[in-house]
N, CA, C and O atoms as a GROMACS GRO file, in nm:
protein
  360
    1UNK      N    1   0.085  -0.117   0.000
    1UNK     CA    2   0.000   0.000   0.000
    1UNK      C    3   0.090   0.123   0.000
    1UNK      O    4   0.186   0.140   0.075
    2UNK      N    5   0.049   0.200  -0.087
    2UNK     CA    6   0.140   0.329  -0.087
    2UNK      C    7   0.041   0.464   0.005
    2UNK      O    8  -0.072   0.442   0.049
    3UNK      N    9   0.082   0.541   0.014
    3UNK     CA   10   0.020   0.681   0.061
    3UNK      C   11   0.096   0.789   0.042
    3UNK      O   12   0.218   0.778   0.036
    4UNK      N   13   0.027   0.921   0.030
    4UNK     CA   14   0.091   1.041  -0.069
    4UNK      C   15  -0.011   1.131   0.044
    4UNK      O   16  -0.134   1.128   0.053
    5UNK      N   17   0.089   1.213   0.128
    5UNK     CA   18   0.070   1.346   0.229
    5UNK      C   19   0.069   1.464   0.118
    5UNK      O   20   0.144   1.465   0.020
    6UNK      N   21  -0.014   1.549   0.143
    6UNK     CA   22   0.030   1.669   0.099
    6UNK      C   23  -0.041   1.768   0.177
    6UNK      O   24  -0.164   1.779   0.176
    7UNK      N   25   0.062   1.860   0.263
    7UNK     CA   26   0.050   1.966   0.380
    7UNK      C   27  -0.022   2.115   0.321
    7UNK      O   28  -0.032   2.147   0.202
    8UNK      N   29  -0.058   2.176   0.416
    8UNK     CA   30  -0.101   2.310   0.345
    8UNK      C   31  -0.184   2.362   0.195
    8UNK      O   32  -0.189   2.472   0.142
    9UNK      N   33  -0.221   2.278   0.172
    9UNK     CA   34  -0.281   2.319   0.001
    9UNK      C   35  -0.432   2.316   0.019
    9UNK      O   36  -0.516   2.252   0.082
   10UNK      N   37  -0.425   2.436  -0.084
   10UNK     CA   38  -0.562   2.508  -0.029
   10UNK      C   39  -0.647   2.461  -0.116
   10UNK      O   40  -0.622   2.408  -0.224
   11UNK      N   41  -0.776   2.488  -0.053
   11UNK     CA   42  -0.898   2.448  -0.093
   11UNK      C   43  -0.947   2.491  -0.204
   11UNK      O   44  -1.030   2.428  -0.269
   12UNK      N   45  -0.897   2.609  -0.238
   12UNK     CA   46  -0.963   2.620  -0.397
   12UNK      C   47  -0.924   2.572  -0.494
   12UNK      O   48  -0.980   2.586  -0.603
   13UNK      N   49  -0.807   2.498  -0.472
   13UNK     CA   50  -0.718   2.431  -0.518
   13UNK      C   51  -0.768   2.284  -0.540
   13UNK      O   52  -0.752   2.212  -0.638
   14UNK      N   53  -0.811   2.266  -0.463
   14UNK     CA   54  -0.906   2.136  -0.482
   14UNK      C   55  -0.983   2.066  -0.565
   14UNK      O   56  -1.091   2.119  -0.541
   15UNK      N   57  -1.011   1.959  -0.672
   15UNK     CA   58  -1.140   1.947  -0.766
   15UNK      C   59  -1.290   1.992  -0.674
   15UNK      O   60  -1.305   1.936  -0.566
   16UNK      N   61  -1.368   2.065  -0.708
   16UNK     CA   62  -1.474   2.138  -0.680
   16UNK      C   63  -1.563   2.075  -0.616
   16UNK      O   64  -1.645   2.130  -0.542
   17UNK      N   65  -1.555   1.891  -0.648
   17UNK     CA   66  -1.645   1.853  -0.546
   17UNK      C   67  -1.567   1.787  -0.416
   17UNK      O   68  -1.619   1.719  -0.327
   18UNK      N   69  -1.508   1.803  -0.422
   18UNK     CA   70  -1.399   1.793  -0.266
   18UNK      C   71  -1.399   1.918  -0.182
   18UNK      O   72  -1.406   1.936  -0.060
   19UNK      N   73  -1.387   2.020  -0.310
   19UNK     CA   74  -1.396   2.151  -0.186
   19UNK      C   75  -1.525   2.162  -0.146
   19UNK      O   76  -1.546   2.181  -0.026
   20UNK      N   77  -1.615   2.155  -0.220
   20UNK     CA   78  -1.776   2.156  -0.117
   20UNK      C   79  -1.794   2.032  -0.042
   20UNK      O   80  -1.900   2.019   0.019
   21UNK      N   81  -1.732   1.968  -0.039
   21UNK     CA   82  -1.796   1.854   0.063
   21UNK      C   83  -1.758   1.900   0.170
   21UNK      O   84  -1.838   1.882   0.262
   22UNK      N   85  -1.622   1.979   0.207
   22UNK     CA   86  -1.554   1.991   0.312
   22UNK      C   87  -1.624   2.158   0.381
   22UNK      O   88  -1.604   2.206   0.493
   23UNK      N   89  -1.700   2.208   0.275
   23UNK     CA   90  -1.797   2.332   0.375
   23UNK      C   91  -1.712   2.435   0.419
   23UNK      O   92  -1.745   2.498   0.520
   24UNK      N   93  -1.599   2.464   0.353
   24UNK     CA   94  -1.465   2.548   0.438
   24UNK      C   95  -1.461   2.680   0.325
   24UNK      O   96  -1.498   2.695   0.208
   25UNK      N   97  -1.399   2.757   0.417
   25UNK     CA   98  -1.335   2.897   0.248
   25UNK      C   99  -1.254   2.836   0.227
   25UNK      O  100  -1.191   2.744   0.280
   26UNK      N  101  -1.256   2.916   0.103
   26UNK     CA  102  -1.184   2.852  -0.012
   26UNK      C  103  -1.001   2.879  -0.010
   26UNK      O  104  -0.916   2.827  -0.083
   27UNK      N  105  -0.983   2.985   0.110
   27UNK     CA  106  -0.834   3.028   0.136
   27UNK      C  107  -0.785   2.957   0.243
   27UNK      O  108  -0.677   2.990   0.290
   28UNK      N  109  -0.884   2.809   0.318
   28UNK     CA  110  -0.859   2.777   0.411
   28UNK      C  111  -0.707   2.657   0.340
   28UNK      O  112  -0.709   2.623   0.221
   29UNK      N  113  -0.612   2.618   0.419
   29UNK     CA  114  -0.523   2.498   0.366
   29UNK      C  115  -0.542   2.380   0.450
   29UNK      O  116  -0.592   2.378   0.563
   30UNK      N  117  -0.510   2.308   0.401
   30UNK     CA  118  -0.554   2.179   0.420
   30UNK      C  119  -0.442   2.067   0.392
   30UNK      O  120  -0.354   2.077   0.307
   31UNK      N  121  -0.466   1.932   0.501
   31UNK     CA  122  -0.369   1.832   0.436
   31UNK      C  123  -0.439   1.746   0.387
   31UNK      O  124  -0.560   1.736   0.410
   32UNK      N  125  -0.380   1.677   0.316
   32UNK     CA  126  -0.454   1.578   0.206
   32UNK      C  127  -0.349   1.420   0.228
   32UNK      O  128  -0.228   1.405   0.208
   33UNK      N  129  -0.451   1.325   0.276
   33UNK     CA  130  -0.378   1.195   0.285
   33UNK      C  131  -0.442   1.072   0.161
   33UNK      O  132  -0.541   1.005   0.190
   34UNK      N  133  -0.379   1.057   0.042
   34UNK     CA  134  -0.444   0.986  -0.036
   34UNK      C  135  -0.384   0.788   0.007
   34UNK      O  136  -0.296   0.714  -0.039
   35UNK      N  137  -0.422   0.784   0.045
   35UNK     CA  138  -0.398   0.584   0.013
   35UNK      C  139  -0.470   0.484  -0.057
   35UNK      O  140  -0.593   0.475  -0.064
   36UNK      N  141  -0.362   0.391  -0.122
   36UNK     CA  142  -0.417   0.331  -0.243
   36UNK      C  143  -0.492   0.227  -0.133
   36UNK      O  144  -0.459   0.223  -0.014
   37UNK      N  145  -0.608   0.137  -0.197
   37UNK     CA  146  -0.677   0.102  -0.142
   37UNK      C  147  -0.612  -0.064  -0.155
   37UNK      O  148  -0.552  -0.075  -0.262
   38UNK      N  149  -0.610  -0.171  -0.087
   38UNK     CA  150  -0.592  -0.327  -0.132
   38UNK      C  151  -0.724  -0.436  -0.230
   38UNK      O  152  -0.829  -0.488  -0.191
   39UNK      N  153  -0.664  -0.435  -0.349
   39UNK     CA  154  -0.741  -0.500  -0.448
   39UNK      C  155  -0.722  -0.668  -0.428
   39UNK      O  156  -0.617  -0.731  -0.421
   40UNK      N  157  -0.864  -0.718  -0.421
   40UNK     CA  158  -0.887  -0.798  -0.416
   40UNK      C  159  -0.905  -0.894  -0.572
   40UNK      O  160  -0.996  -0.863  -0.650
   41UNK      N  161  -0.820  -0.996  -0.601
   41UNK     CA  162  -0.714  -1.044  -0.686
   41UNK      C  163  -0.925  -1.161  -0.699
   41UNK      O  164  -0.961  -1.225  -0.600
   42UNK      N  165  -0.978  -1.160  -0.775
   42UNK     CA  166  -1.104  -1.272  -0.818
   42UNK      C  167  -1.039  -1.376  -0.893
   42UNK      O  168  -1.080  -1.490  -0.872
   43UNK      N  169  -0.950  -1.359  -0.972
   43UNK     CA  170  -0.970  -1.443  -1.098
   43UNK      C  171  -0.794  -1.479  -1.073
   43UNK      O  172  -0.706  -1.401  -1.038
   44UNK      N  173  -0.784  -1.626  -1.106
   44UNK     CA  174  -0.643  -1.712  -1.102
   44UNK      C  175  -0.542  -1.621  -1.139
   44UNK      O  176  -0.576  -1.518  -1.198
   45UNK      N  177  -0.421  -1.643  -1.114
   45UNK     CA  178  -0.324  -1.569  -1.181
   45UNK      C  179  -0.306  -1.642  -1.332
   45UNK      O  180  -0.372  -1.741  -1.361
   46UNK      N  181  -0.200  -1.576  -1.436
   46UNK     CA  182  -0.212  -1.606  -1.570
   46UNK      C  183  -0.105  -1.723  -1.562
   46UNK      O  184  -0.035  -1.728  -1.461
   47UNK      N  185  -0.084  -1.833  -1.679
   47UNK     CA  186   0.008  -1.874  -1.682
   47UNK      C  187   0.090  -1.825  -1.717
   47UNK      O  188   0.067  -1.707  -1.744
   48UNK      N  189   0.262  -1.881  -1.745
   48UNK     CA  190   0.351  -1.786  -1.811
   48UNK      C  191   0.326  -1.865  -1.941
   48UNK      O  192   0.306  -1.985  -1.954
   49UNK      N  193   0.333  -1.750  -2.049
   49UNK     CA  194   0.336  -1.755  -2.171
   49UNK      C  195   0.426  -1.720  -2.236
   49UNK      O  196   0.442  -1.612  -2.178
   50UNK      N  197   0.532  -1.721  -2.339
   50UNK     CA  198   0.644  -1.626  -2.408
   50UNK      C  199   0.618  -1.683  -2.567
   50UNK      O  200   0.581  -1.796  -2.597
   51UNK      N  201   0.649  -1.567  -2.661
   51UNK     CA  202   0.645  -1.566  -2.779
   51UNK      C  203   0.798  -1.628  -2.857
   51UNK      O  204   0.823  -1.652  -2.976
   52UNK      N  205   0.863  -1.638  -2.761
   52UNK     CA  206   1.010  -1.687  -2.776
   52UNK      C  207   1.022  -1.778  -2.802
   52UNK      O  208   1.009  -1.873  -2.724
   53UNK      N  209   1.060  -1.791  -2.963
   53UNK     CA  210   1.100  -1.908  -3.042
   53UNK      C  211   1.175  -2.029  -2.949
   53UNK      O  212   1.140  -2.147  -2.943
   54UNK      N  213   1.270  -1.973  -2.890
   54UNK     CA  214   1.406  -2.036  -2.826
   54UNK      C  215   1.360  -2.099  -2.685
   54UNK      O  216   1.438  -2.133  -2.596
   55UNK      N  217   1.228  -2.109  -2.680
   55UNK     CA  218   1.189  -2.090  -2.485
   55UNK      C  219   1.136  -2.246  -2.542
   55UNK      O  220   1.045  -2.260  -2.624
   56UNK      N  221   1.217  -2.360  -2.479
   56UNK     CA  222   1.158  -2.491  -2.456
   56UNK      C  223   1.236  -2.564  -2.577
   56UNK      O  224   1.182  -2.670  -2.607
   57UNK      N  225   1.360  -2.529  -2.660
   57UNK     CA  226   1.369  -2.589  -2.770
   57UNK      C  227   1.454  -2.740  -2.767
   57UNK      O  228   1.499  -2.808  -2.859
   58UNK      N  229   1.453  -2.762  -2.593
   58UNK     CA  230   1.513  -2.890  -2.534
   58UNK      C  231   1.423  -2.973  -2.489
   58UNK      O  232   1.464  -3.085  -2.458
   59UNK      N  233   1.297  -2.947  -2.474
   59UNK     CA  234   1.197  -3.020  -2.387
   59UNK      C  235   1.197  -3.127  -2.459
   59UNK      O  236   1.141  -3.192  -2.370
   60UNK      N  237   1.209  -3.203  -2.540
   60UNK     CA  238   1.157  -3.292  -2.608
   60UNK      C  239   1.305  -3.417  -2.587
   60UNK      O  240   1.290  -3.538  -2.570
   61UNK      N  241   1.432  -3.348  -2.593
   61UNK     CA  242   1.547  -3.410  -2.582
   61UNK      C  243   1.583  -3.528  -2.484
   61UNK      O  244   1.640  -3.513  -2.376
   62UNK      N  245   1.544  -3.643  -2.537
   62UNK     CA  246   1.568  -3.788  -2.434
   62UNK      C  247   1.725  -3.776  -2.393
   62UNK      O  248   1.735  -3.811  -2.276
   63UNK      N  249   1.819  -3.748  -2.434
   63UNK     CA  250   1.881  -3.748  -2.306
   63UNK      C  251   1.873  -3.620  -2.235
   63UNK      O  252   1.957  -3.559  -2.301
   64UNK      N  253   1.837  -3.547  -2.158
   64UNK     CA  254   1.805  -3.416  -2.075
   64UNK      C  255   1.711  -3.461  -2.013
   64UNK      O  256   1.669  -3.377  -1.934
   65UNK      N  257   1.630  -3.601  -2.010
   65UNK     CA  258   1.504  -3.632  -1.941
   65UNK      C  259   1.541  -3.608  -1.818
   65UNK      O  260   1.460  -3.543  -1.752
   66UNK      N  261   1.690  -3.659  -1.740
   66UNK     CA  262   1.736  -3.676  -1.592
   66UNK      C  263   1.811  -3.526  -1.639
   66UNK      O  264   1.904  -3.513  -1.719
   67UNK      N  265   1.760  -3.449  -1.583
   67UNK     CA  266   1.837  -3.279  -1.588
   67UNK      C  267   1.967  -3.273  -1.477
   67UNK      O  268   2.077  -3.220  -1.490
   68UNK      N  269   1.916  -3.342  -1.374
   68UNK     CA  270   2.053  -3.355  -1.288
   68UNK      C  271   2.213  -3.399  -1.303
   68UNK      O  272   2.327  -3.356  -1.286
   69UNK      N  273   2.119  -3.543  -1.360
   69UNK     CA  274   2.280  -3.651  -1.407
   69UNK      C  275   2.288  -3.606  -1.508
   69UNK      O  276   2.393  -3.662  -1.538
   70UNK      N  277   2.252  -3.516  -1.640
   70UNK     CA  278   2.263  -3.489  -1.739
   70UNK      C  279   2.431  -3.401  -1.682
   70UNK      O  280   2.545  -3.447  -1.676
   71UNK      N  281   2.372  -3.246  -1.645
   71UNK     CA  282   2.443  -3.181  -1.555
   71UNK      C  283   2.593  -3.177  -1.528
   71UNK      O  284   2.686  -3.106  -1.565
   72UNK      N  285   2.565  -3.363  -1.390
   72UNK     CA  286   2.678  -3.356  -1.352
   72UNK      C  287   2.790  -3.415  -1.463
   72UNK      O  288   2.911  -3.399  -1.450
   73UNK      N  289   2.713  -3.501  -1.601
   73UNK     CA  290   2.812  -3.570  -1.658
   73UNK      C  291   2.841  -3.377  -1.712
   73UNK      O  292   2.918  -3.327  -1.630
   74UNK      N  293   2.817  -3.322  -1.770
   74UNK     CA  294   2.873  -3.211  -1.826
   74UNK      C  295   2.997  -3.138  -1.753
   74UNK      O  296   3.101  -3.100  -1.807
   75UNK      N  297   2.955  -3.126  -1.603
   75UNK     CA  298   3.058  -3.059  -1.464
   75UNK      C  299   3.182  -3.181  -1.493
   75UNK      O  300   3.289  -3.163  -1.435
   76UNK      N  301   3.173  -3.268  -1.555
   76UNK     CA  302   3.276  -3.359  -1.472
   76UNK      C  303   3.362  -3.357  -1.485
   76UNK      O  304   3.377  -3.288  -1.586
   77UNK      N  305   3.500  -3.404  -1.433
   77UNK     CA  306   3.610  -3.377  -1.528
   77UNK      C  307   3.644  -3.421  -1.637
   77UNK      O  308   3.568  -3.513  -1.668
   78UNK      N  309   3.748  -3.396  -1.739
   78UNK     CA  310   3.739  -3.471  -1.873
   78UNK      C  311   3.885  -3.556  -1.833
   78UNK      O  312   3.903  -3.666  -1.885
   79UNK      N  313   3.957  -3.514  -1.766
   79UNK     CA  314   4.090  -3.630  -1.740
   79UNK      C  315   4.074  -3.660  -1.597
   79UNK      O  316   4.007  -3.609  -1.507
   80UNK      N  317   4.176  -3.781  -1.608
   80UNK     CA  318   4.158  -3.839  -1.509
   80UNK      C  319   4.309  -3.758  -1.391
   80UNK      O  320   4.367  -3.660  -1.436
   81UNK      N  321   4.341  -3.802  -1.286
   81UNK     CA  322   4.460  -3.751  -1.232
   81UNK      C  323   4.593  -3.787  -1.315
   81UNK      O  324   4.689  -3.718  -1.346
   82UNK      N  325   4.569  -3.895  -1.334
   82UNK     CA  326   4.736  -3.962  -1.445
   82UNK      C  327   4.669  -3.912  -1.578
   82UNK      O  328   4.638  -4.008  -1.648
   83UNK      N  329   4.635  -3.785  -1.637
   83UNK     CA  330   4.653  -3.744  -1.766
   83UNK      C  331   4.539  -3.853  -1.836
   83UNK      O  332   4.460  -3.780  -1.896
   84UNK      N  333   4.506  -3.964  -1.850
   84UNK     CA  334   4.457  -4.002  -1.931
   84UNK      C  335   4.264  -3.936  -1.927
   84UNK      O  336   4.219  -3.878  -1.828
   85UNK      N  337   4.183  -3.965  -2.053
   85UNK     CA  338   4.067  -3.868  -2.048
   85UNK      C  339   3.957  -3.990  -1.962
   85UNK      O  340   3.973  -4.110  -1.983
   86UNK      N  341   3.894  -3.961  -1.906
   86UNK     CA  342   3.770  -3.967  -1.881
   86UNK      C  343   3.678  -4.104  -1.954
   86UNK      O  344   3.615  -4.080  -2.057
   87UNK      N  345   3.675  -4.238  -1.899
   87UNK     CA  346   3.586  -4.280  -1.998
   87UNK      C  347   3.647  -4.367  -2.069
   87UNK      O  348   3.585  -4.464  -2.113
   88UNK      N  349   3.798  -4.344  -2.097
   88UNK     CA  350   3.868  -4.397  -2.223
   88UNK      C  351   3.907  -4.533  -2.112
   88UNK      O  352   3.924  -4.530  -1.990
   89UNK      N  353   3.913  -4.630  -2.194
   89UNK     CA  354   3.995  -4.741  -2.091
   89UNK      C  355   4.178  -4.736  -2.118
   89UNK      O  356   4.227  -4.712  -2.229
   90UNK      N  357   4.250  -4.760  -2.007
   90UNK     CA  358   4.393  -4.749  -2.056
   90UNK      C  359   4.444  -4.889  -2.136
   90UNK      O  360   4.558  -4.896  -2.182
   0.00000   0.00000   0.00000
């Protein structure tokens, strides 16, 4: 919730049906406290949607099914400590 003070500002200054409601002269000043009110949300939120060609162009990819072990084989190292690679038998 936000709110917006404003000190001293006079009444003629006012939109016209604010200054008659308040029954005052028009040289009288005045503070003014506006606060936004809390909206009550009826209807679900939206899904996400994107027009982006590029948004999902892996979903379909059997190996990425396990996103984790996919992952760690990528993190892993490619040699072993004695120089030889990863995988290869000596």
């Amino acid at each position: 919730m936000s709110t917006l003070v404003i000190e001293h500002f006079k009444v003629s200054e006012l939109p016209q049906q604010w200054a008659q409601r308040l029954k005052v002269c028009p040289e009288q000043t005045v503070t003014m406290r506006i606060e936004t009110e809390a909206t009550q949300t009826t209807h679900a939120p939206e899904t996400f949607v994107t027009n982006d060609p590029a948004f999902g162009i892996w979903r379909d990819r059997e190996d990425m099914a396990d996103v984790p072990a996919f992952v760690r084989q990528l993190r892993a190292a490619r040699y072993s400590p004695d120089g030889s690679r990863q995988g290869e038998d000596a």
